[in-house]
N, C-alpha and C positions, 0 to 999 in steps of 0.2 A: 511549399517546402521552405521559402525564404522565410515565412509568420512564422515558423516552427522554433526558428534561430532565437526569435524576440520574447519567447515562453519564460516567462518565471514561475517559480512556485512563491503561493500565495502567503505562504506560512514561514519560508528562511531569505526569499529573495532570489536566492542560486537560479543561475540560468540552465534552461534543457542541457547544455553540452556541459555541465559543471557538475552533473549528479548523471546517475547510471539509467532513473528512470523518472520518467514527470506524468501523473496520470492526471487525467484534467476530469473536472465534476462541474458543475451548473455555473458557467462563468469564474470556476476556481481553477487552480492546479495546485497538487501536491507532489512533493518530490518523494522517495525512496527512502531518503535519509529522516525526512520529520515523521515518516511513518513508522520508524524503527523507534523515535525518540517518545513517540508518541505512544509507542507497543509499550515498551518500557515503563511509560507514567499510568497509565493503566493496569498493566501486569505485576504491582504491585502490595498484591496476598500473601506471599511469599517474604518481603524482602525484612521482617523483621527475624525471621530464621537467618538469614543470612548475615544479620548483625548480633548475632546473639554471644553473648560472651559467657566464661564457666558459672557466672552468677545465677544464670538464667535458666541455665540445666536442673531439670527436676533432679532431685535428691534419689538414691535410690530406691528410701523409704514410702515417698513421694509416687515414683514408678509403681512400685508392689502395689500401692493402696489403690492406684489407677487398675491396674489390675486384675486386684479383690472385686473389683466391680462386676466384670464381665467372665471371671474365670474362675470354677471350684475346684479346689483343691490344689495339687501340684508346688506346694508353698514353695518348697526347694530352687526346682527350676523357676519361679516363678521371682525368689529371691538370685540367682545367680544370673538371669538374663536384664532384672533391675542394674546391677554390678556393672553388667559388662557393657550394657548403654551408658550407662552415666559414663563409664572409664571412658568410653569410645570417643562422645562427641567431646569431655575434658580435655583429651588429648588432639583434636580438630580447632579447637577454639583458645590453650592455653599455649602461646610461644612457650618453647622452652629449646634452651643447646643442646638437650637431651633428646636422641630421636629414640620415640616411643609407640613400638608395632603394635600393629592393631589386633586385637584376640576375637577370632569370628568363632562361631558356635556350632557344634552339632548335637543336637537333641535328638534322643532314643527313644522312643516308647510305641507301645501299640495304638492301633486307628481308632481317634475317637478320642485321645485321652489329653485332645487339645492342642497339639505341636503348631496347628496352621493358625488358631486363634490368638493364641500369647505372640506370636511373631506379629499378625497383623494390629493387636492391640498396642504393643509397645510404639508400633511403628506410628501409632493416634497419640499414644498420650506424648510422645515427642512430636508432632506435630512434620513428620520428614515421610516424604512420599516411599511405597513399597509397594514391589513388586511381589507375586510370584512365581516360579519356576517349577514342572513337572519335571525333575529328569528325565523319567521313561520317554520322554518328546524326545530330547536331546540329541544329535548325532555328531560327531567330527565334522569341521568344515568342507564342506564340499561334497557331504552327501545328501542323500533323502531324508527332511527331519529339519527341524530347528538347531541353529547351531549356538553354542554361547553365548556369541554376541547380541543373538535377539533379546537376550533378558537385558542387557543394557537399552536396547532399542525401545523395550517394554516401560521400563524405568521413569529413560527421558521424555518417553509420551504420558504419562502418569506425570509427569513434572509440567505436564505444559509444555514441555522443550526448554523447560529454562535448568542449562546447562547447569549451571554453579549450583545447584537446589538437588539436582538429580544424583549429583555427586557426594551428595551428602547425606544418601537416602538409604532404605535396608531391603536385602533383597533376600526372599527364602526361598530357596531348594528344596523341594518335598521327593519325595521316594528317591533317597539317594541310595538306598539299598539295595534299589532292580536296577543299578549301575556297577554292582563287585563284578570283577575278572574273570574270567573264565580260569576253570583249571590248568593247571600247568599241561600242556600237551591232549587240550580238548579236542581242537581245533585249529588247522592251518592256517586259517583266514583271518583274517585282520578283525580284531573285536572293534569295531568304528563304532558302538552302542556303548559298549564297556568301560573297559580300562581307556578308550579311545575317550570317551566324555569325561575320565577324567582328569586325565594329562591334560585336556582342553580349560578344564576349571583350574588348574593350579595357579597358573597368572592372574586369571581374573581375580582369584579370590586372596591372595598374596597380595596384589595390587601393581594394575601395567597403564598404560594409556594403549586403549584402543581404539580405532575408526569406525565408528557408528551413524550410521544411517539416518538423516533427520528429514522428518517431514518438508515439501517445498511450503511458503507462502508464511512459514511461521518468520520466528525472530532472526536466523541465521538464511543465509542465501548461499551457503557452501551444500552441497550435496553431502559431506558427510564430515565428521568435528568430533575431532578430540575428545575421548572420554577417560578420565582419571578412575579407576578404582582405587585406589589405595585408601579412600575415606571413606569407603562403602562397608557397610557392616554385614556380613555375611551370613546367617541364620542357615543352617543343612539337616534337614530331619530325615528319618527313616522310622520306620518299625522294626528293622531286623530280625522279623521273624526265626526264634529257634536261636536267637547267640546266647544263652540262657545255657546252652548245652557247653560252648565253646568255655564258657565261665566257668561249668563248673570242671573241667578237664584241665584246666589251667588250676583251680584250682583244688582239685583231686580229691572232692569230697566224696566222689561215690564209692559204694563200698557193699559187700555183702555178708550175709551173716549176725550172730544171734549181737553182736557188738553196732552192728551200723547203724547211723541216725537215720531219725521216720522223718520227711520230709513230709511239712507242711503244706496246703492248698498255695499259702503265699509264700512258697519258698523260693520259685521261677522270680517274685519281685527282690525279694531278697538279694538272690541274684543276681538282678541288673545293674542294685544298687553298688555292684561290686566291680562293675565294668569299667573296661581299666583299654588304653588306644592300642593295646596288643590282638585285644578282642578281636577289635574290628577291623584289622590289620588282616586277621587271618579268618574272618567275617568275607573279605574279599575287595575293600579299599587298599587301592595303597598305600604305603607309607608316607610318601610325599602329603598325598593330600590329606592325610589324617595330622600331618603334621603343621598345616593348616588353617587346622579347626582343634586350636588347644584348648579350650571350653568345652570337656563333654559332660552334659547333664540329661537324667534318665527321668520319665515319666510313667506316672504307677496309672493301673484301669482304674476307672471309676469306682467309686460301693452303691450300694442302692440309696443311701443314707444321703451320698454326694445328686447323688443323681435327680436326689426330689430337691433337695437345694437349687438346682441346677434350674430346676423347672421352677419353683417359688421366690429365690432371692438374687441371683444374676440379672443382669440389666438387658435388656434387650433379649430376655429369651422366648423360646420359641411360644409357652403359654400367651405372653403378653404380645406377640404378634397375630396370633390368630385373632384374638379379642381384640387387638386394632381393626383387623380386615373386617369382622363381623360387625365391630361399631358403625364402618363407613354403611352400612345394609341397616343401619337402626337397631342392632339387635345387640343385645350384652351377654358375655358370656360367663360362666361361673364355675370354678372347678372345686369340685371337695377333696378334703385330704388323702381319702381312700383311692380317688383317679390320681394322684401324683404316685401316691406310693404303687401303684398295679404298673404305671406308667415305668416306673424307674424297675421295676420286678420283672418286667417283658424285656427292657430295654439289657439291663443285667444278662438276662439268657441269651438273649443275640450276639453278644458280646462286640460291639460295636464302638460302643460306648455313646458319645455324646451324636452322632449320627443315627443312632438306630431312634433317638430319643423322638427327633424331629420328626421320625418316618411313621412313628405308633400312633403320636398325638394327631397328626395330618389326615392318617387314617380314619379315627374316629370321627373326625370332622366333617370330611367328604359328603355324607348327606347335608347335616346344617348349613356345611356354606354352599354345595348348592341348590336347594330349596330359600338357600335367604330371604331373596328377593319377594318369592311367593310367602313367606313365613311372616314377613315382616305386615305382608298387606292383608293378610288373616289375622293380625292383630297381634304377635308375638313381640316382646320386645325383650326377654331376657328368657337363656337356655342355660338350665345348668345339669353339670354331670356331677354328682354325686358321687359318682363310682367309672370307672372303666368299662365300658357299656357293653354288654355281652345277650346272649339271646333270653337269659332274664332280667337286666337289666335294662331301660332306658333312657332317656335323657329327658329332665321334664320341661315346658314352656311355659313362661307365666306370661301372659294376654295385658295386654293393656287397660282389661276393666278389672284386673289383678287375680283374675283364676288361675290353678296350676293345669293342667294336664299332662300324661305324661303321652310323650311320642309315641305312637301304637306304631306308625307307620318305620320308623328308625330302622335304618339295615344299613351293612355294613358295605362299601362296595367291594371290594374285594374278602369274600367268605362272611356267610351270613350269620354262622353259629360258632361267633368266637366265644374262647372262653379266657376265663380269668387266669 
């Protein structure tokens, strides 16, 4: 116990009783404190974000084109969430005597038609960590369910724990719709899913400092620290199912008789185009929180036209990931025009949109990749589909002494006589 007194750390000098902790390693010791300074000199991915001044903020021309990469269609929203980032982090990084509130967002549109993509994409081309959120998880503090605060908790662990980074980062709320109020006089009982998660999001998304939960052994040695929102950029989507209706009673175009207008297949888009925060007011948000999210912008379904785009010119999409997996097996894949467009024709009638796209193409796969392995040592080294493969169609294989043949064996695993 008395040797224990005479311990230095090998790295600042400080004695055992002069730091909180001294771990000792093969004839060394280190103290607590150079480990933390040392986390720091290391953990240093991050820290030209956090020097970054309004110079350095992509444009939000700059945004959109980042965008255009990974996203079809949608220009609108796609120009309005460019807007609202540039604004956001401008006003994080530009002193001014002027205080200037931050505008979070809530984007409309049906499943599929990209809401969780453009949020997690913006969150890349700014280079600020993002989270996201299920409402349907959600519940009031203190009941069964995730409560608010885990999304910051979500956040700062996507941050590494480095607090100052996390705070600066974008977090999306998905189905904020299966969150509207119960009717007036539903229900006696406490709506703790409902209106309860949303009075719970007002602060956070306004901006409060909250007590969040941090990992032990990381950079911080408090059990729980300080978390600022107010520079957190808030993204809240829904589908809204059916406020198409509320739109149009507000605004009281229906009508009957030899006078009234014939409403078009895209008149519901129309529509949404029109959506106005009274909507969604009496949609079943409250007022408070709709008032918010003063950014609303609407997302249109897909066309079939978008949706082979979707499949041929987008970056990272699902065609060119299948064809990654099949290269690791030796094997190249090849698609013809007629399989994108069958692809985007099926995906259209499911009405899914950019989801149903992934689920067609996968389908069709499920034999090739898994016979790969065996396909590849039969001599196979490029599979192409010409067409969307149905029980007269199949996929053909050219051999590595350059034969074609076409798959006789090819089935579908789920339903064997699909058709076009």
């Amino acid at each position: 116990m008395t040797e224990e007194k005479f311990l230095n750390c090998s790295f600042c000098g400080k004695n055992r009783d002069d730091v909180e902790k001294l771990i000792a390693g093969p004839s060394v010791y280190i103290c607590n404190e150079c480990i933390t300074v040392s986390y720091d000199i290391l953990d240093d991915k991050h820290q030209h974000l956090l020097q970054t001044d309004v110079k350095n903020i992509p444009t939000p021309t700059e945004i959109h084109k980042y965008l255009d990469d990974y996203i079809i269609g949608q220009e609108e929203t796609k120009a309005i969430l460019s807007t609202c980032a540039y604004n956001h982090y401008k006003r994080i990084y530009h002193k001014s005597p002027i205080k200037i509130e931050k505008s979070n967002v809530l984007m409309v549109g049906p499943t599929g038609s990209g809401k969780t993509l453009i949020a997690k994409t913006l969150a890349n081309v700014l280079n600020v960590p993002f989270a996201i959120a299920d409402a349907t998880t959600l519940t009031e503090a203190g009941y069964v369910g995730d409560d608010v605060e885990s999304i910051l908790e979500r956040l700062l662990s996507i941050a590494d724990h480095d607090i100052n980074l996390a705070q600066r980062g974008i977090i999306y709320i998905d189905e904020i719709d299966k969150k509207t109020r119960k009717s007036e006089g539903a229900s006696a009982a406490r709506d703790v899913s409902g209106e309860g998660v949303q009075q719970a999001l007002l602060r956070l998304i306004e901006g409060t400092v909250s007590k969040v939960k941090v990992a032990s052994g990381k950079k911080y040695n408090e059990e729980f620290v300080d978390f600022d929102t107010s520079q957190i950029l808030f993204i809240v989507g829904g589908a809204f199912v059916g406020i198409e209706k509320q739109i149009s009673k507000r605004k009281k175009t229906a009508s009957i008789g030899f006078n009234s207008k014939l409403k078009s297949k895209d008149s519901s888009i129309a529509n949404l185009r029109n959506l106005e925060p009274t909507d969604i007011i009496k949609y079943g948000l409250i007022p408070e929180l709709v008032g918010r999210l003063p950014v609303i912008t609407t997302l249109e379904k897909l066309t079939e036209e978008q949706l082979v785009l979707m499949l041929t010119k987008i970056k990272n999409n699902v065609t060119s990931q299948v064809q990654e997996l099949m290269r690791i097996d030796g094997i190249e894949i090849e698609f013809g025009d007629e399989y994108y467009k069958t692809v985007a024709k099926k995906a259209k009638k499911i009405e899914l949109g950019a989801r149903a796209v992934k689920t067609i193409v996968e389908k069709s796969l499920f034999y090739v990749m898994y016979h790969a392995p065996d396909l590849h040592n039969s001599g196979v080294r490029t599979i192409i589909f010409d067409n969307y493969p149905c029980k007269t169609i199949k996929p053909k294989a050219v051999y590595e002494d350059g034969k074609t043949r076409t798959l006789d064996d090819y089935k579908f695993f789920r339903g064997t006589d699909e058709e076009q």
